[in-house]
N, C-alpha and C positions, 0 to 999 in steps of 0.2 A: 224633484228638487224643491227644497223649501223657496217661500218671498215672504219678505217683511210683510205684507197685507195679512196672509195666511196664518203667520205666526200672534200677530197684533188679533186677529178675532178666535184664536182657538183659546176655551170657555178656560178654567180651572175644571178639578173634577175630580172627585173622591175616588173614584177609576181611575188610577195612572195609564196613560196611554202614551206611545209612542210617533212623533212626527220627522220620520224618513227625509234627510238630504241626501247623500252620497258616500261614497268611500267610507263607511263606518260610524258617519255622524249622525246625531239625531235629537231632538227636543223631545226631553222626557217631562210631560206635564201632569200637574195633581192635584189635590187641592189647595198644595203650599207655593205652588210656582211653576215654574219654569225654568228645567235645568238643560244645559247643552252635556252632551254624553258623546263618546266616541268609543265602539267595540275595536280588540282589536286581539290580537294571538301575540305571546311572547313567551318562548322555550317551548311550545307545545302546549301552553293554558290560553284557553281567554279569558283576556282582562278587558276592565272599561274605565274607562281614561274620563274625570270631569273636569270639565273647559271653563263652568263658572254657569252665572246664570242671568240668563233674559230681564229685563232688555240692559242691561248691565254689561253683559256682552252682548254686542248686535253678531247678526249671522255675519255679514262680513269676517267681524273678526274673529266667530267662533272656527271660520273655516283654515283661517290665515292659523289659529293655534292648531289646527286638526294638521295642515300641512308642517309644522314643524316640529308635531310629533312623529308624523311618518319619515319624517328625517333624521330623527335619533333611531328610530325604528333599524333605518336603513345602517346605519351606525354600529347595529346589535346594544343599543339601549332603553331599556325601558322606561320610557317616559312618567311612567306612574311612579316606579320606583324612586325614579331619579327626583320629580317632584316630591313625595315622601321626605328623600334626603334634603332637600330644597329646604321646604319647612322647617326639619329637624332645628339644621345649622343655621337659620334667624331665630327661633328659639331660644337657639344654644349662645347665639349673638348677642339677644337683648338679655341675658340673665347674665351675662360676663359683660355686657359693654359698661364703657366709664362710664355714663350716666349711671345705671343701675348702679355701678360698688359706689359712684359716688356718693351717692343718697343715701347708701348702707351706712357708710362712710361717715355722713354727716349725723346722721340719728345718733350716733352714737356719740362720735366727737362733742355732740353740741347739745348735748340732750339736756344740759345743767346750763346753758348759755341764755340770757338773757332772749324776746323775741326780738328785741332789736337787732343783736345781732345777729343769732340765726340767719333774719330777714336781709339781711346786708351781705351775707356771705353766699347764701342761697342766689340771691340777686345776681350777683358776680358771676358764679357758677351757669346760673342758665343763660349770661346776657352774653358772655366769652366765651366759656370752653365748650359747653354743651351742644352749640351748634356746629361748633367745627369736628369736636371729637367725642360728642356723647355718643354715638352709634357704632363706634368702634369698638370691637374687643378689645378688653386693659391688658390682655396680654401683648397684641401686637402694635399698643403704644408706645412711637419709638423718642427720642430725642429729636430729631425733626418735628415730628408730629405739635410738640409741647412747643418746640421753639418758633415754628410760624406761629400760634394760639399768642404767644408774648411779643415777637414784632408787630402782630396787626396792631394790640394796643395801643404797643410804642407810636406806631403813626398816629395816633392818633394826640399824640402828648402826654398820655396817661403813664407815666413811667411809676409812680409808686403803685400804682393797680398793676401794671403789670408785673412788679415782684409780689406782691400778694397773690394775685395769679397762682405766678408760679412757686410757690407757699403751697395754698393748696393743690394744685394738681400732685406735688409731690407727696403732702401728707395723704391723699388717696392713693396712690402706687404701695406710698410704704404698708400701709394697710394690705393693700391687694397683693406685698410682698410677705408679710406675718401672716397671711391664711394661705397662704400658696400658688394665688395666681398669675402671679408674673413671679420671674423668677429675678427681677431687679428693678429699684427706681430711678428711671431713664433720666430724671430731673436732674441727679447726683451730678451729671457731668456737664450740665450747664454751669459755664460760669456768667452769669448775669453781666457783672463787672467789664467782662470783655463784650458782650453783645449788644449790650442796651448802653446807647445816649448818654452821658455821665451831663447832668444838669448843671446849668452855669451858677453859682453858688450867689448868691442873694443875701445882701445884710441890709438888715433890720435895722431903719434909726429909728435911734431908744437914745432918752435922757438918762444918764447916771450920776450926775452929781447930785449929792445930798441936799443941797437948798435948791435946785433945782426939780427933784422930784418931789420937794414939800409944795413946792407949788404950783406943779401939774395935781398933786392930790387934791390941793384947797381948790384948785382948777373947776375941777372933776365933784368936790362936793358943793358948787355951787351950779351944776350942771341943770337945765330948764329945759329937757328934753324928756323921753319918757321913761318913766318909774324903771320899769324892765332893764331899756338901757344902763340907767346910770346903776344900777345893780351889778351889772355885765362889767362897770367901767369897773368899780372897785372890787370886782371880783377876778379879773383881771389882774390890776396890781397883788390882791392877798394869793392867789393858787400860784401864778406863773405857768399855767397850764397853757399849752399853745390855741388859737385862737377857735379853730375851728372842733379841738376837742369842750373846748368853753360854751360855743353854741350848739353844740348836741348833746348838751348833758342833760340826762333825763333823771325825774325826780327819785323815779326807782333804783336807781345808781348811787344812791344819796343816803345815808343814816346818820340825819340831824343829832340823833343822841348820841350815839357810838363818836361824832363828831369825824365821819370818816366819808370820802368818797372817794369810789375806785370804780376806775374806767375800763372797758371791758376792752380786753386787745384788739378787737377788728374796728374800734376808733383811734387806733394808737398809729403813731407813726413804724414805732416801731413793733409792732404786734405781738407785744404781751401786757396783759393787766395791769393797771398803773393805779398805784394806792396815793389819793392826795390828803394828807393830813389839813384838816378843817380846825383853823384855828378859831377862836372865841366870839371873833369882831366878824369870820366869814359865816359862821353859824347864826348869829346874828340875824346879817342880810339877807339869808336863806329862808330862814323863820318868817322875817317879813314880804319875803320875796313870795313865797308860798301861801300865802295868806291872796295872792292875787293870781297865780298860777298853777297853784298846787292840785287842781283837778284836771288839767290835764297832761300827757305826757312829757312834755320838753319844759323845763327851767327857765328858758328863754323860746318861748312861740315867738314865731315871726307874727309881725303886727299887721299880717292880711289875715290869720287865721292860727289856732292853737296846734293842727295839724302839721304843721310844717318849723323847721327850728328858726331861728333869727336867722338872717341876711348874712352873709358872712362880710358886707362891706359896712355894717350897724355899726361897729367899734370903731374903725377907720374913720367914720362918716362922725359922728360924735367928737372925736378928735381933733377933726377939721374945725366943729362945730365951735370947740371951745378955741381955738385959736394956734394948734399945731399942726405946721404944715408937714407930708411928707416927710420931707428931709429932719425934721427936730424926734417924730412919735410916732408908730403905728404899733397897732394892734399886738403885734409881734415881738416889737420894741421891749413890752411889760416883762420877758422871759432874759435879756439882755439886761435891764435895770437891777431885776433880783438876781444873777448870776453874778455883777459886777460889784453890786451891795454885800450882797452874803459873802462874797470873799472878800476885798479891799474893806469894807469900815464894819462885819460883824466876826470877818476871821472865821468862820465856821470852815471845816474839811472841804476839799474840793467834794471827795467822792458822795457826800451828802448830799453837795448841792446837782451836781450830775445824775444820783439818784433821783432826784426830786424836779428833777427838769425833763427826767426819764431820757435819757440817753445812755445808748450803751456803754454799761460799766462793768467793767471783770475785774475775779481776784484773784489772790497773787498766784492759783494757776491755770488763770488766764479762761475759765469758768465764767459766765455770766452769774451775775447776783440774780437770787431770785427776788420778787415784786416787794418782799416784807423784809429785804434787810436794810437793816438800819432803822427800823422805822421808828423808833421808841427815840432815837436823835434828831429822826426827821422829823416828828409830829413838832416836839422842845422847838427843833429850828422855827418851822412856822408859825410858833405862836409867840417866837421874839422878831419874826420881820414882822409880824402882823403890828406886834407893839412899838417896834422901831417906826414903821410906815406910819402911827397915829402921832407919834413924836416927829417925822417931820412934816407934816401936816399943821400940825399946833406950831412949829417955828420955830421948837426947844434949840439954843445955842449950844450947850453940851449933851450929848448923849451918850451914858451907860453904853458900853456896846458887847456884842459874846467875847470878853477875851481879849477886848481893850477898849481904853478911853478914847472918844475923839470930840 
């Protein structure tokens, strides 16, 4: 019978030799180690069974595995065999599991996507689903599976990540359903609408009167806070883009000349590509805004460091600064001002302005618009609120307006 002493001083040795326990086991040593081995007879052959190896496995447990081979033995199963199959089907596991197609998945998906996002959806992916269900086979992902990976979110409050989530998990099934690995996208029969939370709806106070927003602008152009900010304030009023797609726009997103910026869907609420037409006065800002930030990535760096984007309470906080409480302005407010403006005093289409607030718009059958319709109306439109916004800032009593006097 082997003892640990025994085993701990026998040398290495370019002669493989043999060290005898019992029942079949045995430490085969060499000059690459030390391996546990077990002979043993199956259908009339001998085979030899490897346990693993020293001191990785200690004799203790090399015995404890030799005894629950002799019990498939007992069984009429061949342990070798059966290990072999063992193997195979983790193999066969990690090249089918969702982690693996999802990656496939994503190279491909994202291959022309910005590294922001990439880096943002990647994120998501490994921080949610990949630990509940990356090591599963994508075949035997069922609708349970997907729908605990979206509650846990939910507790946590995260309810738009949790439909993006489930976004992706689906766009990887459908994938793994066009090459033939699952024979359906389990996601198809979630309805979100029924399982998840429906959020208590939140309005934005926002100024909409005309002399009233001339002088939250004049407000705002006399602002004594910093450069960046007050950049963010009147970029704010000209895009009407929502607040926090405001502070992660990054300069690479941005074609000063083309006069165009377009946000890439996995910043969007609603997760497609959203084209903002840059009017004259916001190209402007930009130019000069870039002249102080334009080497590194964000538009607006938060003002601890370039790496990280502004504070998402900076707009808010500026607000206060100038003398708008809560209840009169926030940050959010600016997408409520231009909604209220461009329809009641410039008369432009609703669907224009809905387009350009990027909320879901369909046509008449009942099709989403894709990112570029309208746009040759929508650029027009913004570069008359850009001009309308400078005229009520200067105070003008009569304003020109699209399509009527007021």
């Amino acid at each position: 019978m082997l003892t640990d002493t025994g085993i701990k001083k026998a040398k290495l040795s370019d002669k493989p030799f043999k060290m005898a326990d019992g029942k079949g086991l045995y430490l085969l040593v060499n000059a690459a180690g030390k391996y546990w081995r077990a002979d043993y007879r199956f259908g009339g052959k001998r085979k030899t069974l490897a346990l693993g190896i020293y001191p990785d496995v200690t004799l203790a447990r090399a015995r404890e595995k030799l005894d629950d081979a002799r019990k498939l033995l007992a069984d009429g199963i061949d342990p070798a065999a059966l290990k072999k199959a063992t193997k195979a089907r983790r193999a066969e596991c990690a090249a089918n599991s969702f982690e693996t197609v999802a990656r496939t998945w994503f190279a491909k998906a994202y291959a022309d996507k910005t590294q922001s996002t990439r880096d943002k959806t990647m994120t998501r992916l490994e921080k949610d689903v990949f630990p509940r269900i990356g090591t599963k086979p994508v075949s035997e992902i069922t609708g349970a599976d997907v729908l605990a990976v979206i509650q846990r979110i939910e507790q946590r409050g995260a309810i738009d990540i949790a439909r993006r989530v489930h976004n992706y998990v689906g766009r990887v099934l459908r994938y793994a359903e066009t090459i033939g690995m699952v024979e359906r996208d389990v996601t198809a029969s979630i309805d979100l609408d029924l399982v998840l939370t429906k959020r208590e709806t939140r309005h934005h106070a926002a100024i909409t009167s005309p002399q009233a927003v001339g002088g939250m602008l004049r407000a705002i152009e006399g602002f004594t806070g910093g450069f960046t900010t007050l950049c963010a304030l009147k970029l704010s009023a000209l895009t009407f883009v929502r607040p926090g797609e405001l502070r992660h726009a990054e300069w690479e997103e941005i074609d000063l000349d083309g006069a165009t910026w377009c946000i890439p869907g996995q910043k969007m609420k609603m997760g497609a590509d959203h084209i903002v037409p840059l009017s004259a006065q916001a190209v402007a800002i930009l130019r000069e805004l870039h002249d102080h930030t334009g080497r590194g990535r964000y538009v607006f760096p938060s003002e601890r460091g370039g790496s990280r984007p502004m504070s998402e309470n900076t707009i808010n906080g500026a607000l206060r600064r100038l003398g708008f409480t809560k209840d009169e302005m926030t940050a959010h407010g600016f997408r409520a001002t231009a909604r209220t403006l461009l329809d009641e005093e410039l008369a432009f289409r609703p669907d224009f302005i809905e387009h350009q607030l990027a909320h879901a718009v369909k046509d008449p059958n009942g099709r989403a618009y894709n990112r570029t319709a309208h746009l040759g109306e929508r650029r027009k439109m913004m570069q008359v609120w850009a001009d309308y916004l400078d005229k009520l800032k200067n105070g003008a009593d009569v304003i020109q307006l699209h399509g009527k006097t007021a």
